[in-house]
N, C-alpha and C positions, 0 to 999 in steps of 0.2 A: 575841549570847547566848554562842557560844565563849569570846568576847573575857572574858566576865564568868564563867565558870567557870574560865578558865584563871588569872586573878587569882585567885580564891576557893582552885583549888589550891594556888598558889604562896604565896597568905599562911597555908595550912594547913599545910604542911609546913616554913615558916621558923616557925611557932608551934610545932607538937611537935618539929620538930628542935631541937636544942642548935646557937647561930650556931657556924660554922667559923670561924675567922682563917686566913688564908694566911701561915704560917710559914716565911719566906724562909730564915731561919738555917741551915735543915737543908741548904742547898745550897750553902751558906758553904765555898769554897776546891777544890769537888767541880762546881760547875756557874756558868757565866755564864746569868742567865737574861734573857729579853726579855718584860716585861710588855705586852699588848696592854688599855688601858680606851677601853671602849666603851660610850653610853650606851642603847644597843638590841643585840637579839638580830639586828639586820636591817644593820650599819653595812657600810658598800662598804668603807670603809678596812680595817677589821675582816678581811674575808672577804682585799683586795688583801694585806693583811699574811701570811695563814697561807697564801695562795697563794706569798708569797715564800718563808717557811719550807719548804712542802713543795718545791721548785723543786730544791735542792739538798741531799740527805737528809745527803748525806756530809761533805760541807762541816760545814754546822752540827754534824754527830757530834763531825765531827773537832777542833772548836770548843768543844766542850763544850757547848751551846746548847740551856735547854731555854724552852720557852714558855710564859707563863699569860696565857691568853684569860679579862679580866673585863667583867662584865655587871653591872648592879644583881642583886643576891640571889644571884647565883652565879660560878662561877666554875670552870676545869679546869685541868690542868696535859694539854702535851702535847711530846712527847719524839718523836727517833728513834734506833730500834732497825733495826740492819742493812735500811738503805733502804729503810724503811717508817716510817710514823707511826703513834706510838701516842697516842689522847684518850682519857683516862681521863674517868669518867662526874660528870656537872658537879656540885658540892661545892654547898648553896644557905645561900649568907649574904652578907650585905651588906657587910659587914666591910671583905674586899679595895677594894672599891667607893668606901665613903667613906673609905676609908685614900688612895688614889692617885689617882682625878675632881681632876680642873679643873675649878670650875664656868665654864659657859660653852662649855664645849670637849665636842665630840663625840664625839672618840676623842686617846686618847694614849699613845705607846709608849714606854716605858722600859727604857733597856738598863741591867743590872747586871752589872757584875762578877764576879770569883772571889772577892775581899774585901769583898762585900756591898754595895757604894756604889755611887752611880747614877751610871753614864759618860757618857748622852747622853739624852735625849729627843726628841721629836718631837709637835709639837701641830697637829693637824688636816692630818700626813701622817705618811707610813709608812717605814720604814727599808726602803733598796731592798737584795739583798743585795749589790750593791757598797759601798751604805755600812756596814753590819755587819759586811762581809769588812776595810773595812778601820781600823775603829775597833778591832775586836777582835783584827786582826794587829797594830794598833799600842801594843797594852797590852804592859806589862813581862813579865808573866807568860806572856802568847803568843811572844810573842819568846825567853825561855827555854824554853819545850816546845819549840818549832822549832828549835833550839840543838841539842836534846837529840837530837832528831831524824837531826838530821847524821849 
């Protein structure tokens, strides 16, 4: 009986809501983001992934690194601000969803860029942050901030 109310919710408010798109652009040259799709609210990968994220707040800061966790029908975006995580409250549209699913695939993570374009994937595993530290130190443009850095 939950199960059948909690449907009836969620197709009620993607009915009077207006769908969301998840508009990457805005974080075009300002942020590398890492998309998390997953096809339940319950995926082990899912939860193993934002466990890697929160792991090392500062790192990812320093990285520019922010996250969106997608679901069918919705979706958040989640950031860290001074060694803390902030999830902002889940956006509900399908959009994101059948823009980046695999069909077939349960969960899949995609890394983007500063220049908007997908650097790497991962289909039915998660980027450890060894492998994120070093995809993302080996782009042109982290290697000039580190530069800068000196």
């Amino acid at each position: 009986m939950k199960y059948y109310l909690l449907v009836f919710v969620l197709v009620l408010c993607t009915s009077i809501l207006p769908a969301q798109n998840l508009d990457l652009s805005e974080f075009e040259w300002k942020n590398r983001v890492l998309l998390t799709v997953s096809n339940s609210n319950s995926s082990l990968l899912a939860l193993e992934q934002m466990t890697v994220f929160n792991s090392n707040a500062k790192g990812f800061k320093e990285r520019k690194l922010i996250l969106f966790e997608i679901q069918p029908e919705r979706y958040r975006k989640i950031t860290v601000n001074d060694m803390s995580i902030i999830k902002t409250d889940w956006k509900y549209s399908n959009k994101p969803y059948l823009k980046y699913q695999s069909k077939k695939v349960k969960f899949k993570a995609l890394l983007i860029g500063l220049d908007g374009g997908i650097k790497n994937t991962k289909t039915n595993k998660i980027f450890t942050q060894t492998d994120l530290f070093a995809i993302i130190d080996g782009m042109p443009m982290r290697k000039r901030e580190l530069r800068k850095k000196q």
